[in-house]
matplotlib code that plots the C-alpha trace (Angstrom):
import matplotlib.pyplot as plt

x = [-5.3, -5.0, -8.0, -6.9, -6.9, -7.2, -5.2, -5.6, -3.9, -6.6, -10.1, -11.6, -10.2, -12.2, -15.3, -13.7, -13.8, -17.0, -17.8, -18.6, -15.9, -13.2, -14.5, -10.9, -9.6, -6.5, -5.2, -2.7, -3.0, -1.1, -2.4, -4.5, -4.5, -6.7, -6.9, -7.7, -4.2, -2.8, 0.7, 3.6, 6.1, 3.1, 1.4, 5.4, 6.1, 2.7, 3.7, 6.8, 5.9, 3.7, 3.8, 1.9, 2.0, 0.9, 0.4, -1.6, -0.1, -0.9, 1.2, 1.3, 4.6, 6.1, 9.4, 12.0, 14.6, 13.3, 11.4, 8.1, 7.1, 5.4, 4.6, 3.5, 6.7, 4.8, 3.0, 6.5, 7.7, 4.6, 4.6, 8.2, 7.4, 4.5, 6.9, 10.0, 7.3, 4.9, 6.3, 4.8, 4.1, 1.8, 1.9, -1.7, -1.2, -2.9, -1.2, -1.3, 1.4, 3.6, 6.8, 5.8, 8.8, 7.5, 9.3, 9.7, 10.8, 8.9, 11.4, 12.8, 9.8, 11.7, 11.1, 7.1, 6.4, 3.7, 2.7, -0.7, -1.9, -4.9, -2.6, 0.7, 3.7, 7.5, 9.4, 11.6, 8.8, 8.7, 12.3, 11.9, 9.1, 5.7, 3.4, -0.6, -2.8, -5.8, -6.9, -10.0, -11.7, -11.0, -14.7, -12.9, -11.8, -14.8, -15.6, -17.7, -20.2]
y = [-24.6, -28.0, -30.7, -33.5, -36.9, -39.3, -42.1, -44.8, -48.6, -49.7, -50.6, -49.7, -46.0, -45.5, -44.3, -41.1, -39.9, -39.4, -39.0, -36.1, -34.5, -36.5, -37.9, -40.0, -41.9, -43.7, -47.2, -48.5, -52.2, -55.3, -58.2, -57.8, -58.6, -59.4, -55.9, -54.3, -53.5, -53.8, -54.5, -56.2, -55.3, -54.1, -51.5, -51.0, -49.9, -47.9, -45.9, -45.1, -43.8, -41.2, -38.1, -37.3, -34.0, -35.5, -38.3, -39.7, -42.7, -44.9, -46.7, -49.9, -48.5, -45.0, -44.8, -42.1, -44.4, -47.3, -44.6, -45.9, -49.4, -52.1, -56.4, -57.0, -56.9, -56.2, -53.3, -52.0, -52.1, -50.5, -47.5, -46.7, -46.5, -44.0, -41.9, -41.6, -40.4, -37.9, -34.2, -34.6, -37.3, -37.2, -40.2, -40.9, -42.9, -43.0, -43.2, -47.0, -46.6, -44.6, -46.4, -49.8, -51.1, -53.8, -55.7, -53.8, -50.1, -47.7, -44.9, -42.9, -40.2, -37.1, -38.7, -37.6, -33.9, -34.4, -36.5, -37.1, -38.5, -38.1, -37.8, -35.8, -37.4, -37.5, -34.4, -36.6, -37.1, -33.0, -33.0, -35.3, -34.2, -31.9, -32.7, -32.3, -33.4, -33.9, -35.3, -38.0, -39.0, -42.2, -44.4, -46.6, -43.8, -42.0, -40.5, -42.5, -40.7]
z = [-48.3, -50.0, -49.0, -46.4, -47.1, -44.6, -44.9, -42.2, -41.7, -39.4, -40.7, -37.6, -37.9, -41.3, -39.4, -38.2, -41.8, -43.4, -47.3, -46.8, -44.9, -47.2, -50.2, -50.9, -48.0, -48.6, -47.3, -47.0, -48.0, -46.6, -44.6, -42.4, -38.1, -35.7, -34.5, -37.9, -38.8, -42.3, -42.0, -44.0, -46.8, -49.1, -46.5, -45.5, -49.4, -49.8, -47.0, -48.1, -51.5, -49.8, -47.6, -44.7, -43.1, -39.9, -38.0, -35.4, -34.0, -30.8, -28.8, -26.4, -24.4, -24.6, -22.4, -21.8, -22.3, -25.1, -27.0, -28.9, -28.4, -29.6, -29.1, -32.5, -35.1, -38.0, -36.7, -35.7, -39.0, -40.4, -37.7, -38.5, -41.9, -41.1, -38.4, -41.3, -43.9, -41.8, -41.3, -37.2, -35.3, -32.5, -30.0, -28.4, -25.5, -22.3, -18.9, -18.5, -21.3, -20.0, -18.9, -20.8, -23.1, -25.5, -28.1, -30.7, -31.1, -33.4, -32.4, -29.9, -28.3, -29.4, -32.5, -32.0, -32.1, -29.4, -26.9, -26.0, -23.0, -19.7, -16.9, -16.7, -16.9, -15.3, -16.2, -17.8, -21.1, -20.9, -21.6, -24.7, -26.7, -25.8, -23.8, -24.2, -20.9, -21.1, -17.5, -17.9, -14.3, -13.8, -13.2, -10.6, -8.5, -7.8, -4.6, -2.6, 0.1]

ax = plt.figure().add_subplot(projection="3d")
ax.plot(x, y, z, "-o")
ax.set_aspect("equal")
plt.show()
């Protein structure tokens, strides 16, 4: 088995691989946004040189019907670059997400090979792309005595 190389274009994501664990960590240059995102025709052109086998991705809005979603037009064009160059793409996004259409489209969701999110969703997402539910008690619905 070949050694993984995580390769990340957010700065906040770096601290999920140690030196130790992966002693080359890849990124993906560009400029940079206020939420830690490198984005832009250089990270776009990086990306696209390279292969991933996987990829994580989150998202702001996934939808049956407008697919992956986005606000931020750079970030779009830098996540479609990732999902055309990764052999699977998983979606992480919670269920606040689900059924949220942004402004711009990453791609369609049975574009992702997974979809990962806390609560399960409409059969409709089930007939677009796998589902993985992980439920997460929600703090503002506890029970109260």
């Amino acid at each position: 088995s070949r050694p993984s190389v995580p390769w990340a274009d957010e700065l906040h994501r770096l601290h999920a691989a140690s030196p130790a664990e992966a002693p080359q960590v890849l990124l993906s240059g560009g400029q940079l946004t206020p939420s830690k995102a490198l984005v832009g025709p250089l990270a776009t052109s990086t990306i696209a040189s390279l292969h991933a086998d996987l990829c994580f991705m989150g998202a702001h809005g996934v939808d049956t019907a407008a697919g992956i979603t986005t606000p931020n037009l750079a970030e779009a064009d830098t996540n479609r670059a990732f999902a055309r160059t990764c052999g699977r793409l998983v979606i992480l996004a919670d269920s606040t997400k689900l059924g949220v259409v942004s402004l711009a489209r990453v791609s369609a969701l049975d574009a992702a090979a997974v979809l990962v999110t806390d609560r399960q969703p409409d059969d409709d997402y089930a007939a677009l792309t796998r589902i993985l539910c992980d439920p997460v008690p929600d703090p503002h619905l506890e029970e109260r005595p």
